[in-house]
C-alpha positions in Angstrom: 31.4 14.7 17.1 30.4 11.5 17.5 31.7 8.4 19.6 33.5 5.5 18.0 30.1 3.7 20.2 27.8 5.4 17.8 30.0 5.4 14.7 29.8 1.3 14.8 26.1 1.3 15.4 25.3 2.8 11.9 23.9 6.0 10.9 20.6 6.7 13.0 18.4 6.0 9.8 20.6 2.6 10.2 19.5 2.4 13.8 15.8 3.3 13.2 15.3 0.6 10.3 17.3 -2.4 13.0 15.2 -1.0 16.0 11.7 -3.1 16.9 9.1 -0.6 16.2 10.7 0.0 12.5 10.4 -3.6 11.8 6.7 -3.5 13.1 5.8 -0.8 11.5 7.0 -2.1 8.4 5.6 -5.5 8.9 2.0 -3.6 9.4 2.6 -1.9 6.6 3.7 -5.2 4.5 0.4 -7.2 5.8 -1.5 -4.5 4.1 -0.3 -3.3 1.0 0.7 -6.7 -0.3 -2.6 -8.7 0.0 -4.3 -5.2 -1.2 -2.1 -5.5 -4.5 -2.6 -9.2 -5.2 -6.4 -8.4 -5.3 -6.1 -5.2 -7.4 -4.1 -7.0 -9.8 -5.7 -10.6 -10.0 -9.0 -8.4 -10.4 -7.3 -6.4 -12.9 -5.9 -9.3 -14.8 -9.5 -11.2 -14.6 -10.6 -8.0 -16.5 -8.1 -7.8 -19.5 -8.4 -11.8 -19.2 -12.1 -11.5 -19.7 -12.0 -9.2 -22.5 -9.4 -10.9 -24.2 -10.6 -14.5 -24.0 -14.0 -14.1 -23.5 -15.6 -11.4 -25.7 -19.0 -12.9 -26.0 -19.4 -12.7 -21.8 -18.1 -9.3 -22.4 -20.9 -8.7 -24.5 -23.9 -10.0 -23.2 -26.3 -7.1 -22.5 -27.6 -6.3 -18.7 -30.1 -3.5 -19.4 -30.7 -2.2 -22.9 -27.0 -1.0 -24.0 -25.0 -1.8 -21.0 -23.1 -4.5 -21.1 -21.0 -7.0 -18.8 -18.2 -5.6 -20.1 -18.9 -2.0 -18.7 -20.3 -2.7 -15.7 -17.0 -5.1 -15.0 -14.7 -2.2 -16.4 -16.5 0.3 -14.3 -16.2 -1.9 -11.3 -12.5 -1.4 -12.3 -12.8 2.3 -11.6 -14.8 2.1 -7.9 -12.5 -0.6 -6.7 -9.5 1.9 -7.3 -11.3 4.2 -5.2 -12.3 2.1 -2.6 -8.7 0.4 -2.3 -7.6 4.3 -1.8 -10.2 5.1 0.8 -9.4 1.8 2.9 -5.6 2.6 2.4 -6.3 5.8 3.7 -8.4 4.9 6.6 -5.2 2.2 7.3 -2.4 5.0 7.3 -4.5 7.7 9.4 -4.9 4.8 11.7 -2.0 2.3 11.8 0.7 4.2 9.9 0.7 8.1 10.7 1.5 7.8 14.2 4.3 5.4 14.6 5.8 7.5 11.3 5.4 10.9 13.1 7.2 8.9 16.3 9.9 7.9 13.9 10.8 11.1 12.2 10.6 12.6 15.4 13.3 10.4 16.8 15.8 10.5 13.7 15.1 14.5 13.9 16.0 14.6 17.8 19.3 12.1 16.6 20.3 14.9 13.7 20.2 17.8 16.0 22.3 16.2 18.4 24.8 15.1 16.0 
């Protein structure tokens, strides 16, 4: 059971998400996937934009049947993956370990409770 103590400082989950290292964690986390999504989506938006507004660009020819258009809606398809493969190199570096430390510590708090 559970001291009147612990009962006013929240839940542990409660605890974790006011402690420092949640809140840097999650500020890491924030500086990342924010700016990564404004890029993904302006370049995204420049796309439809382009082929919207600007069909003739879209349809100048590079190199016999390839267009600007396909090579700019291709680029669409290897940004995705490189956005993943940087995300992932992120989380493996900045994000798996202060996670594992976390679930570690609300894990200890549930057993003891």
């Amino acid at each position: 059971m559970s001291s009147p103590a612990e009962r006013s400082a929240g839940t542990i989950y409660q605890q974790v998400q006011a402690s420092p290292e949640f809140r840097a964690y999650r500020s890491r986390l924030r500086r990342y996937v924010f700016p990564m999504t404004a890029i993904f989506l302006a370049w995204y938006l420049a796309y439809v934009g382009l082929a919207s507004y600007a069909p003739e660009f879209m349809s100048i020819r590079v190199v016999g049947t390839i267009t600007v258009g396909l090579l700019v809606g291709l680029g669409q398809f290897v940004s995705t993956f490189l956005i993943t493969t940087l995300y992932v190199r992120f989380a493996e570096r900045e994000i798996d370990g202060p996670t594992a430390e976390l679930r570690a510590r609300v894990e200890q708090a549930e057993v003891r409770a």
